[in-house]
C-alpha positions as CSV (number, residue, x, y, z in Angstrom):
1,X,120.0,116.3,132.7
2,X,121.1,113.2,130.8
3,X,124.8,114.1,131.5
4,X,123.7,114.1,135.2
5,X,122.5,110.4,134.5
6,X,125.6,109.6,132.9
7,X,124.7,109.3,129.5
8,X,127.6,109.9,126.6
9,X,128.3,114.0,126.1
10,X,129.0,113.2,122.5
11,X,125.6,111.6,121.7
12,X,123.8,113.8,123.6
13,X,125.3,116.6,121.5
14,X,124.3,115.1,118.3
15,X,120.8,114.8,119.7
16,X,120.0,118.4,120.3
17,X,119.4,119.6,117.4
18,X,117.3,117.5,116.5
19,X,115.3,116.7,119.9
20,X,115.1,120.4,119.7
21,X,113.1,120.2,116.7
22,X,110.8,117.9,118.3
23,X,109.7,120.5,121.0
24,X,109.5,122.7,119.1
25,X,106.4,120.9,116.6
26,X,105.2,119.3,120.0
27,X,104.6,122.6,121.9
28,X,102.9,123.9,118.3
29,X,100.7,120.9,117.9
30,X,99.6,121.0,121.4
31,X,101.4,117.5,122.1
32,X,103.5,118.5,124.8
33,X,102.8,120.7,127.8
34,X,106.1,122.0,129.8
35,X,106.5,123.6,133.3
36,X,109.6,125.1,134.5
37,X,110.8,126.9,137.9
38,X,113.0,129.9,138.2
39,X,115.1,131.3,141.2
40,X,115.0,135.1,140.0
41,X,115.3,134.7,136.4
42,X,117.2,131.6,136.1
43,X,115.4,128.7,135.0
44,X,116.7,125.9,137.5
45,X,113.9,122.6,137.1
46,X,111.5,121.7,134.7
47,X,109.2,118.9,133.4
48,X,106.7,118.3,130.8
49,X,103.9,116.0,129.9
50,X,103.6,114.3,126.6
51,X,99.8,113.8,125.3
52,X,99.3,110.7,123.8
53,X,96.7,109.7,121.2
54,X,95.9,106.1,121.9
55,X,93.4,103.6,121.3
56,X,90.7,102.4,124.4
57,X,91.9,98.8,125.3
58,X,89.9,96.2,128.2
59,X,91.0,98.9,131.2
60,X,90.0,102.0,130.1
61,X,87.6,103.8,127.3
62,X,89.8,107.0,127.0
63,X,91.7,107.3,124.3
64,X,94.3,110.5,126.0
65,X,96.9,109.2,128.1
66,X,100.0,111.1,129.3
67,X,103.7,110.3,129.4
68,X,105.6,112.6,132.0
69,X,109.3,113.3,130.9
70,X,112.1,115.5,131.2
71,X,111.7,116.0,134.6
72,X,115.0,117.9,136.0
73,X,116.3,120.1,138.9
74,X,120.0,121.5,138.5
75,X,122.0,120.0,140.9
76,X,122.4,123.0,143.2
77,X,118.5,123.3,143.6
78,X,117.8,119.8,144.3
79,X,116.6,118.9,148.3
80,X,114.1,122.1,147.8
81,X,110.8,119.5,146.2
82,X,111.0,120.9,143.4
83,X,110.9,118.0,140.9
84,X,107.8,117.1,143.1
85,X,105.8,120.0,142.9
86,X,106.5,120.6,139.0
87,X,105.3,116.8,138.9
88,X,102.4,117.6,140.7
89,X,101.4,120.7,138.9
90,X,101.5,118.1,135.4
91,X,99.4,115.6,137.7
92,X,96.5,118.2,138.5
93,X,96.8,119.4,134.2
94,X,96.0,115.8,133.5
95,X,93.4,115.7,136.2
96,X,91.7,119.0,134.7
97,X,91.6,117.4,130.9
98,X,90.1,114.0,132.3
99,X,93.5,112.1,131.6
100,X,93.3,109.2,134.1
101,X,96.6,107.3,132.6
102,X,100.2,108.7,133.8
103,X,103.4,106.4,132.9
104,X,107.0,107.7,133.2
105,X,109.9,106.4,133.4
106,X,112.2,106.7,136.3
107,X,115.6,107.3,137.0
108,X,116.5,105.4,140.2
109,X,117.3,109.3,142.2
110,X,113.5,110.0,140.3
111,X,112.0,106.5,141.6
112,X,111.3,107.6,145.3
113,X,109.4,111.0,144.5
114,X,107.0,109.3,141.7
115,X,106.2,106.2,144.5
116,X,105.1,108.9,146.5
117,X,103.0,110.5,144.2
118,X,101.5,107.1,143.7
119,X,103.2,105.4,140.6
120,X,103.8,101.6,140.3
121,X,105.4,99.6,138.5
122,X,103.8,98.1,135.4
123,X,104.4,95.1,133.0
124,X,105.8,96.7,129.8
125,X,108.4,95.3,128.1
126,X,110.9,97.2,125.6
127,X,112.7,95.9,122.5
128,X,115.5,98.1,120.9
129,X,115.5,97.1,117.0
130,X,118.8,97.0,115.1
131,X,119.3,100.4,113.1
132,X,120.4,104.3,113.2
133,X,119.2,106.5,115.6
134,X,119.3,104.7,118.5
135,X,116.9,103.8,120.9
């Protein structure tokens, strides 16, 4: 996936591991909820939902809000809506645990198929820090 969007082989090597850790205590905690597609039993698209514990602000009372990510297709499966429809099927799980608040963030071959679905763009700002480990 991040090779696809031209991100360095080498760091996202040194990543894995560790990002692999991550799912793992996500998926136990209940923090992260992950779809995938198959062609026969090949796993060829996926995308997950991250559930987010934050405080009620002027907008909105509810404190759950949901962060789609790692939304993929393999190259040789794309064209088929696939990235859609697992998109949609993460939509319809927030919908069914009363989460009104879905952010993402989009790769410009992504952008299209989330405007479709209805996403806009918002007014948050990022700052990297200086340090280790990256953004």
């Amino acid at each position: 996936m991040f090779t696809d969007m031209g991100q360095d082989p080498a760091q996202i090597a040194q990543v894995h591991e560790v990002g692999a850790a991550w799912l793992r205590g996500a998926l136990g905690r209940g923090l992260y909820t992950g779809v995938l597609a198959e062609d026969g039993a090949e796993v060829v698209a996926g995308a997950g939902v991250l559930w987010q514990d934050l405080p009620p602000n002027a907008n909105t009372a509810l404190t759950v809000r949901a962060y789609v990510l790692n939304v993929y297709v393999r190259p040789d499966h794309r064209g088929r809506r696939l990235a859609r429809r697992l998109v949609e099927h993460l939509l319809a799980e927030c919908a069914a645990r009363g989460v009104r608040l879905v952010s993402l963030h989009a790769s410009e071959a992504g952008r299209p198929i989330y405007e479709a679905l209805g996403f806009t763009p918002t007014n948050e700002l990022r700052l990297t820090l200086p340090g280790e480990g990256g953004a």
